[in-house]
C-alpha positions as CSV (number, residue, x, y, z in Angstrom):
1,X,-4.3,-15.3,32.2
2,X,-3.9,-18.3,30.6
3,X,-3.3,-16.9,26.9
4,X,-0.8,-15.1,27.4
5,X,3.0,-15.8,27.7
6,X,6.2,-13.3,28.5
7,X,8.8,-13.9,26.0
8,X,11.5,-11.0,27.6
9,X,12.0,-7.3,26.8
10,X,8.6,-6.2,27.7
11,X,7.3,-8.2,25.4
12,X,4.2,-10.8,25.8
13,X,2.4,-13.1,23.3
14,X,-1.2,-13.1,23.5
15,X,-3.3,-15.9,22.1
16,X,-5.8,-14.4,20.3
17,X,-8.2,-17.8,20.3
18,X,-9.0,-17.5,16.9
19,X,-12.5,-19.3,16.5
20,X,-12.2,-20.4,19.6
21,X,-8.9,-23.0,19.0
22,X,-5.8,-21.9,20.3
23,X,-2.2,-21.5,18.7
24,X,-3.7,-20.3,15.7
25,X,-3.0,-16.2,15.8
26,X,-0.7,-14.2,18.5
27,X,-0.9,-10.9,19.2
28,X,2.2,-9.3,20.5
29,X,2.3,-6.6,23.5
30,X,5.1,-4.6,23.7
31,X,5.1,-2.9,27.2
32,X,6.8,0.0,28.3
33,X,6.2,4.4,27.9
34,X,4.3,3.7,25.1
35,X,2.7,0.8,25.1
36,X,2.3,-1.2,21.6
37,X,-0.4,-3.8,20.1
38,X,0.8,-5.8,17.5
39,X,-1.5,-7.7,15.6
40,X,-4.9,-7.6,16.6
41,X,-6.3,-10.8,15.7
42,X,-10.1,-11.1,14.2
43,X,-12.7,-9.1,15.6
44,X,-14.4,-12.7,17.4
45,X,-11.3,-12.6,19.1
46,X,-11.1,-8.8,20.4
47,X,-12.6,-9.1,23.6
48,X,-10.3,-11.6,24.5
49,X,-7.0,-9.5,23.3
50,X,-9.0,-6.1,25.3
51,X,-9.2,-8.7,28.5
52,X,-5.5,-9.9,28.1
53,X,-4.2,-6.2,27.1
54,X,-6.4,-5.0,30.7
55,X,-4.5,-8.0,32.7
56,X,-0.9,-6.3,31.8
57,X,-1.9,-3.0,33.1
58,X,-2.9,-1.6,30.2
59,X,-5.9,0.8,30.5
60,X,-7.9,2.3,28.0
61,X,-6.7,5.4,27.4
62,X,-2.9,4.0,27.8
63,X,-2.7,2.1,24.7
64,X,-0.5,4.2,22.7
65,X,-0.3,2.1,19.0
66,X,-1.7,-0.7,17.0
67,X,0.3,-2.0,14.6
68,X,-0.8,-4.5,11.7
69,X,1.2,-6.4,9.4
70,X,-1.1,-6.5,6.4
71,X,-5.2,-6.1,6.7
72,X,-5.9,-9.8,6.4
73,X,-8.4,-10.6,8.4
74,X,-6.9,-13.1,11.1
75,X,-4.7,-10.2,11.5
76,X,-6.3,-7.0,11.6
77,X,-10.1,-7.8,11.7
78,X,-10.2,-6.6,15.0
79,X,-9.1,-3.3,14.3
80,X,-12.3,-1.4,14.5
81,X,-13.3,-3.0,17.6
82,X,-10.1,-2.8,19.4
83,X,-9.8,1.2,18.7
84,X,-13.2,1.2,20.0
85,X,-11.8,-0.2,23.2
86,X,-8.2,1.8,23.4
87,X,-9.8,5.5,22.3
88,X,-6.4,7.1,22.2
89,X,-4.4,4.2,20.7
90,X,-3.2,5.3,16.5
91,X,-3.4,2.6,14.4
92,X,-0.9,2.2,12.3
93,X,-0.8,-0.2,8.6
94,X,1.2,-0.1,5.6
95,X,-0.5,2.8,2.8
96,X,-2.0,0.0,0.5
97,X,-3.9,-1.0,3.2
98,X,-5.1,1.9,5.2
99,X,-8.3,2.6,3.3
100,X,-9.5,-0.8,3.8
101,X,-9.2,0.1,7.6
102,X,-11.3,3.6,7.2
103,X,-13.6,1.8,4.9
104,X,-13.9,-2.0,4.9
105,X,-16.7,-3.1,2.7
106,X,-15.0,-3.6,-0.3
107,X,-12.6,-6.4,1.8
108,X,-15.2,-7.7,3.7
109,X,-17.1,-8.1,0.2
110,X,-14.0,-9.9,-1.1
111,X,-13.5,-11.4,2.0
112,X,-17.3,-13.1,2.2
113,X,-17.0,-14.5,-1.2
114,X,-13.6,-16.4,-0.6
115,X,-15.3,-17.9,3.1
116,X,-19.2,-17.9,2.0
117,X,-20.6,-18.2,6.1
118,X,-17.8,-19.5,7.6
119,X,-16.9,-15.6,7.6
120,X,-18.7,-15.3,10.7
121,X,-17.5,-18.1,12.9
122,X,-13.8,-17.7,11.7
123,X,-13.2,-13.9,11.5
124,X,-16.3,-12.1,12.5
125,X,-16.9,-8.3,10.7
126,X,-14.0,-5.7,10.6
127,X,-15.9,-2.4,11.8
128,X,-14.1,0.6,10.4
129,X,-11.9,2.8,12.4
130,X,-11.6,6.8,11.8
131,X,-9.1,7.5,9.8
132,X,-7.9,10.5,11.5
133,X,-6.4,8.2,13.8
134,X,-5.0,6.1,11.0
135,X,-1.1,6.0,10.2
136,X,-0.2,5.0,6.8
137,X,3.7,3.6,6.2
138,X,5.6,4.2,3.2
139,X,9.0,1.5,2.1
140,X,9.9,2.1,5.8
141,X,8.4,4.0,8.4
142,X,9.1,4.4,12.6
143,X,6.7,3.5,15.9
144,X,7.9,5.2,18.7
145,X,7.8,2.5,21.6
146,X,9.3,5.7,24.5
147,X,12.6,5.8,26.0
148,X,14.2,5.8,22.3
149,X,12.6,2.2,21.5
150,X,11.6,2.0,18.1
151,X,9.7,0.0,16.2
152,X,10.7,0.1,12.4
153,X,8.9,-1.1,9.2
154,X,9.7,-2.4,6.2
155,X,7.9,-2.9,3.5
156,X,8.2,-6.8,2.4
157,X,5.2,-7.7,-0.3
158,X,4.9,-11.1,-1.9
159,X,2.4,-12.6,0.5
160,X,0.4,-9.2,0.3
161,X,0.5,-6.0,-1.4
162,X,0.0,-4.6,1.8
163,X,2.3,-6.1,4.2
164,X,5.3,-4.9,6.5
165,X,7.9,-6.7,8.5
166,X,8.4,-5.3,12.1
167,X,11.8,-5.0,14.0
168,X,11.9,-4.2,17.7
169,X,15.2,-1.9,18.4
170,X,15.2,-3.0,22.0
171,X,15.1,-6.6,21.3
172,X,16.1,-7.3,17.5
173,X,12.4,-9.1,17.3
174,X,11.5,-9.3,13.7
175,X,7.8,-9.8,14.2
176,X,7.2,-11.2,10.2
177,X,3.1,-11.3,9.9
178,X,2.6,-13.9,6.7
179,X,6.1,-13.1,4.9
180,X,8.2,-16.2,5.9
181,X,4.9,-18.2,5.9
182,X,3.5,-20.1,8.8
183,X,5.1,-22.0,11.9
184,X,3.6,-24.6,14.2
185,X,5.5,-24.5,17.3
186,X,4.1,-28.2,18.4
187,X,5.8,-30.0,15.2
188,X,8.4,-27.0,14.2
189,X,6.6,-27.2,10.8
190,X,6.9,-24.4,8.5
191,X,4.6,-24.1,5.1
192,X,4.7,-21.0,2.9
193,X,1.0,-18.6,3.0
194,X,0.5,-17.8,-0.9
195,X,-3.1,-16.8,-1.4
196,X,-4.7,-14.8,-4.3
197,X,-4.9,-12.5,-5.2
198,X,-0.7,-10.8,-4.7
199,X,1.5,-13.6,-4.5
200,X,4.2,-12.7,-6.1
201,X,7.3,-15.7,-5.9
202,X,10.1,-13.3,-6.9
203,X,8.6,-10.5,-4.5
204,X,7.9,-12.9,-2.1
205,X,11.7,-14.4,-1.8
206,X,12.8,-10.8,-1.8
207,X,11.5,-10.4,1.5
208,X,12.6,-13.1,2.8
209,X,16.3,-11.9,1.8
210,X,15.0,-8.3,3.1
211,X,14.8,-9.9,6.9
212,X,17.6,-11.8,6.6
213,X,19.3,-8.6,6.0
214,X,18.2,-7.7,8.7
215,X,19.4,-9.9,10.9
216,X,16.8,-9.9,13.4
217,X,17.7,-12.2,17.4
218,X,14.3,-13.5,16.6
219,X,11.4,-14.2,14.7
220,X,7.9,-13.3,15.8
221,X,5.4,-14.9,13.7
222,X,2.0,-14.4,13.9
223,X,1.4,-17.9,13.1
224,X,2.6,-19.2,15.9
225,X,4.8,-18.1,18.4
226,X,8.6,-16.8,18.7
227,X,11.6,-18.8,17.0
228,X,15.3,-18.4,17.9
229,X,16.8,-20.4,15.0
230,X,16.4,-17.2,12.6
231,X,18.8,-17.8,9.6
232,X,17.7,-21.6,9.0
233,X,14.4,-20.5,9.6
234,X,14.0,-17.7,6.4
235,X,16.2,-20.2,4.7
236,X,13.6,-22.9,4.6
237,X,11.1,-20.5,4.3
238,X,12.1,-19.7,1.0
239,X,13.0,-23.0,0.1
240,X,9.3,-24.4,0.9
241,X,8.1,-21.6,-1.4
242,X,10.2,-22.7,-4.3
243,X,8.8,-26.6,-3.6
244,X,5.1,-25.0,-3.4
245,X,6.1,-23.5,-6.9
246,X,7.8,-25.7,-8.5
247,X,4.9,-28.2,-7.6
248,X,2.2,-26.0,-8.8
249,X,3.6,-24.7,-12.1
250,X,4.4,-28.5,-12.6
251,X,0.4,-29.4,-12.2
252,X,0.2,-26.1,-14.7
253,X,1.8,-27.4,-17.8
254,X,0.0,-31.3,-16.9
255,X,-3.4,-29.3,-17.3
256,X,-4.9,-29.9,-14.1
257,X,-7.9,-28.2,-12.6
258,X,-7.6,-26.5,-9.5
259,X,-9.0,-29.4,-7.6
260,X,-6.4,-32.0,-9.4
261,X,-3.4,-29.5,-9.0
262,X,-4.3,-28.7,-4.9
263,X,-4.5,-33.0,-4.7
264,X,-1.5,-33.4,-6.6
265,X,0.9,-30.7,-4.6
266,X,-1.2,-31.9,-1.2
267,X,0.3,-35.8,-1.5
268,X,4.0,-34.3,-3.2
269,X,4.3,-31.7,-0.3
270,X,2.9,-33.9,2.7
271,X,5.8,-36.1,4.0
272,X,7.8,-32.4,4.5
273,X,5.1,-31.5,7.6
274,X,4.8,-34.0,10.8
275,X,2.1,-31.8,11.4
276,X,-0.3,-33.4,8.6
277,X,0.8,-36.9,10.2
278,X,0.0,-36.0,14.1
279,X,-3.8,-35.7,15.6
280,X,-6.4,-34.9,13.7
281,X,-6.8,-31.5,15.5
282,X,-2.9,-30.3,14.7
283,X,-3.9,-31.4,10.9
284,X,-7.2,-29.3,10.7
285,X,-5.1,-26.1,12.5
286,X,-2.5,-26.3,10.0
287,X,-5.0,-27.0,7.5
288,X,-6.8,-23.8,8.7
289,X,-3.7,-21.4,8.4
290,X,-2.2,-22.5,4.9
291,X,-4.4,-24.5,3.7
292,X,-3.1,-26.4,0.4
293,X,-6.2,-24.7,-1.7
294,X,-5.9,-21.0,-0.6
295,X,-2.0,-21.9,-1.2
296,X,-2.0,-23.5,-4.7
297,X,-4.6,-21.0,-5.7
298,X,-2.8,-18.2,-5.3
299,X,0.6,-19.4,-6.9
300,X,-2.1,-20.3,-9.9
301,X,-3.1,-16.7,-10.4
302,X,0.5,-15.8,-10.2
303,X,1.7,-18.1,-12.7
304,X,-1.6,-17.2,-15.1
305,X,-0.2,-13.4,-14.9
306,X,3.3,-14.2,-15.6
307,X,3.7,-17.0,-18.3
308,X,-0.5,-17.2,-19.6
């Protein structure tokens, strides 16, 4: 299938087609005794991670674990539907999110009132999963992958309460969900992902320094793709959240709106992305994935709860 791409070690990229566009959310198979879905996309997308999943040999009942990085919707809205499809798959998410999973009107409630009806053509509705077959991680936790492959967790909040950072044992992928922010493989740009209502700046640079401890071979981001330069890569990362900061608590102490501030750190921030400069379509994808208001509004609450 055309979606989906073998990056080594068992392991293949899936192009969830998020809304239909493409490049905008992977999921990542891990193959092997025990096979491994991580990242499920949103729950529009599900059939097409099921069809891709079915194309790698993977049948219904052989779909050992899914794995989220945080309940976000892009991420794990297709949870319910893809443990609908994969009956004896657990699914496994970090503690602060597992009731979400179990029960998901409160999110979807939140959820609706950030996106009004663009809900529905950009995520879809995240059915609930049992939660007898739920998993809940603590700090750190283990996914076993078979033949002594592990997949370990590790806890790595800043971008969300709920979120986890991945490393493959086999292969030293470190697959990162929203923590080091969000890469577009077509211009190599890299923008941080700070929405309300958890950013956290100091939280969020200690994850970053969390996986460069770990000192992963590679970085798997959800947004988009795999990425082989890893220490430059969580080194920018933190520096574009420092700029995004900087910006924002600067638009803070002028007085600005939330309109004026996203304006003001949209034109400052712009010349450091080709991506903003390139067709119109790279733009609205980018756009899409970290935009500048979901961004600016969330380093606002942040700033509002630590120097009112």
């Amino acid at each position: 299938m055309e979606n989906i791409t073998a990056l080594g070690g068992d392991v293949y990229e899936i192009d969830t087609k998020m809304a239909g566009y493409t490049g905008i959310t992977a999921g990542y198979l891990i193959l092997g005794d025990r096979p491994c879905l991580v990242e499920t996309g949103t729950s529009t997308s599900a059939p097409v991670v099921r069809d891709a999943i079915a194309s790698l040999g993977v049948g219904p009942d052989d779909l050992a674990t899914v794995v989220v990085t945080h309940i976000h919707l892009d991420h794990a809205g297709g949870v319910g539907d893809i443990a609908r499809f994969f009956p004896s798959a657990q699914i496994v998410v970090h503690e602060k999110g597992a009731r979400h999973l179990a029960e998901p009107s409160r999110l979807m409630a939140s959820a609706r009132m950030v996106w009004g009806d663009r809900l529905d053509t950009l995520f879809g509705e995240l059915s609930p999963t049992e939660a007898e077959r739920i998993v809940a991680l603590g700090d750190t936790g283990a996914i076993d992958l078979g033949n002594g492959r592990t997949l370990s967790s590790h806890y790595s909040p800043g971008h969300a309460k709920h979120h986890v950072g991945l490393i493959d044992s086999a292969t030293g992928d470190l697959y990162v969900g929203d923590a080091a922010g969000v890469y577009l493989p077509e211009t190599g740009d890299l923008r941080p992902a700070t929405p309300p209502p958890d950013f956290d700046l100091d939280t969020a640079l200690g994850s970053i320094a969390l996986f460069k401890a770990l000192q992963p071979q590679r970085l798997l981001f959800s947004h988009y793709g795999p990425v082989g330069t890893v220490q430059e890569t969580l080194e920018r990362s933190a520096e574009e959240l420092r700029v995004w900061v900087d910006l924002t608590r600067q638009a803070k102490s002028e007085g600005m709106d939330l309109d004026h501030a996203v304006a003001m750190v949209r034109d400052r921030t712009k010349e450091r992305y080709a991506a903003l400069t390139a067709d119109e379509g790279t733009a609205e994808q980018f756009e899409l994935l970290s935009g500048a208001p979901s961004n600016v509004a969330g380093i606002l609450h942040w700033l509002d709860r630590v120097s009112p």
